[in-house]
VEXVO-864469 format. One record per residue (C-alpha): x, y, z; residue number from 1. Coordinates in Angstrom, 3 decimals, decimal comma. Example, Ala and Ser with C-alpha at 12.3 -4.5 7.8 and 13.67 -1.06 7.14 Angstrom:
@xx:12,300&yy:-4,500&zz:7,800&num:1
@xx:13,670&yy:-1,060&zz:7,140&num:2
***
This chain:
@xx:-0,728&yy:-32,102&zz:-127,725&num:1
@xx:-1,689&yy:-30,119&zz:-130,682&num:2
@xx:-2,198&yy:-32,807&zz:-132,890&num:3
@xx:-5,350&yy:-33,626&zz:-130,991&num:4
@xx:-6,371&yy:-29,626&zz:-130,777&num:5
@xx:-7,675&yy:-29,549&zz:-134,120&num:6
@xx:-11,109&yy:-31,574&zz:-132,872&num:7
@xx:-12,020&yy:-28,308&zz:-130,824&num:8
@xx:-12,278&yy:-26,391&zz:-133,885&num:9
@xx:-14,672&yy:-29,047&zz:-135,891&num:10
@xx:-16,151&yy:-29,157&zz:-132,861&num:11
@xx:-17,113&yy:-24,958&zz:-132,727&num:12
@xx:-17,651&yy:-25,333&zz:-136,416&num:13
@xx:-20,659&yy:-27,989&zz:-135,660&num:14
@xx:-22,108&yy:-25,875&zz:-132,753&num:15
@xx:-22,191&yy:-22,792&zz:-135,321&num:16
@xx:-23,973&yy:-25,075&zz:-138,021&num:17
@xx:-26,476&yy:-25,996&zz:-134,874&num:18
@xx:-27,118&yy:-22,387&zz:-134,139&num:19
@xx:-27,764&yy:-21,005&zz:-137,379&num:20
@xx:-30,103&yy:-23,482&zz:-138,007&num:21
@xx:-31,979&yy:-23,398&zz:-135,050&num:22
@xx:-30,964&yy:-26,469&zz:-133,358&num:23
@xx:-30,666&yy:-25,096&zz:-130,458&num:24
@xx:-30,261&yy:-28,486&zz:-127,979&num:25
@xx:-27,601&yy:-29,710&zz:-130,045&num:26
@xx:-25,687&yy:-26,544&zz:-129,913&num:27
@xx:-25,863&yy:-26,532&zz:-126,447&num:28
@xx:-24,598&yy:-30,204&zz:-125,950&num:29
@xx:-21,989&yy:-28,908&zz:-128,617&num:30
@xx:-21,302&yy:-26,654&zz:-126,172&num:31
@xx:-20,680&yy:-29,260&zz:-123,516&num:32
@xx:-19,386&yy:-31,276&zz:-125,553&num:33
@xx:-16,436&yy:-28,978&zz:-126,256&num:34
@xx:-15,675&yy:-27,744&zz:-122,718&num:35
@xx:-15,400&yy:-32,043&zz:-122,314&num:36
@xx:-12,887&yy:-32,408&zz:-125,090&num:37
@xx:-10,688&yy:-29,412&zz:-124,105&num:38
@xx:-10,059&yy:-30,828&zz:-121,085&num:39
@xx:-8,992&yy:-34,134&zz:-122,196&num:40
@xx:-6,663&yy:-32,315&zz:-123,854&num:41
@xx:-5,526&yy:-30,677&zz:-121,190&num:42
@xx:-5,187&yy:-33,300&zz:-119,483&num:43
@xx:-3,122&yy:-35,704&zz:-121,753&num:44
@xx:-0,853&yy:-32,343&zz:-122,235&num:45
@xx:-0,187&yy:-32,410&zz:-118,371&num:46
@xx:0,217&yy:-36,304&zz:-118,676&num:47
@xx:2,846&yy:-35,569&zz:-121,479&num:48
@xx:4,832&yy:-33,131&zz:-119,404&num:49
@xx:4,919&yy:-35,335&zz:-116,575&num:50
@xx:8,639&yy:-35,402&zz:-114,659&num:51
@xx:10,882&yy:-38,814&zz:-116,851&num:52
@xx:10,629&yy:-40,495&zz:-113,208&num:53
@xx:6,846&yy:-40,736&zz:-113,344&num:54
@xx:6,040&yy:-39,438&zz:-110,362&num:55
@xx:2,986&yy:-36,512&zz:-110,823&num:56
@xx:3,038&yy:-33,622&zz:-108,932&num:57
@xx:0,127&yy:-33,489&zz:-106,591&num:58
@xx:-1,124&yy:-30,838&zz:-104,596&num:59
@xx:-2,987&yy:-31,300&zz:-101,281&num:60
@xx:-4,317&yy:-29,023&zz:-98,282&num:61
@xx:-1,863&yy:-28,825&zz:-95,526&num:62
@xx:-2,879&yy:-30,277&zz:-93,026&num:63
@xx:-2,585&yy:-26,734&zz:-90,735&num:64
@xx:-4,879&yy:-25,348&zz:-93,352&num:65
@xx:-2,188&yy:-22,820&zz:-94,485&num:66
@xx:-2,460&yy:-23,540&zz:-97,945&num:67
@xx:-1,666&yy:-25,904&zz:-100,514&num:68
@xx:2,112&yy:-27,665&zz:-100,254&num:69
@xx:3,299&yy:-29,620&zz:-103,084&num:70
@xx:4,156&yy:-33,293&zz:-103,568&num:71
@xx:6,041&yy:-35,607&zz:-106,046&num:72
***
């Protein structure tokens, strides 16, 4: 959902503040921080394209170890 996408950017814009001003922990828990958010985002993107029926998609190891097969 790019309504919630614009967070990341305030989010860089902090860590760059943090940086140049030698706070150093902070921009690395900025860092984190983003990475965290992005894929929350991610994630409520894949919840959003989810099939109408509900069911998710899953994926899990076949159980001959030949790979991944799909589920719904």
């Amino acid at each position: 959902m790019a309504q919630n996408e614009w967070i990341l950017d305030v989010l860089s814009d902090l860590n760059a503040f943090a940086v140049a001003n030698g706070l150093s922990a902070l921009a690395e828990q900025l860092d984190d921080t983003r990475l965290i958010a992005a894929a929350e985002i991610a994630s409520l993107n894949d919840e959003a394209s989810a099939p109408a029926n509900g069911n998710k998609i899953r994926f899990e190891p076949d159980p001959r170890r030949f790979g991944k097969h799909q589920h719904a």
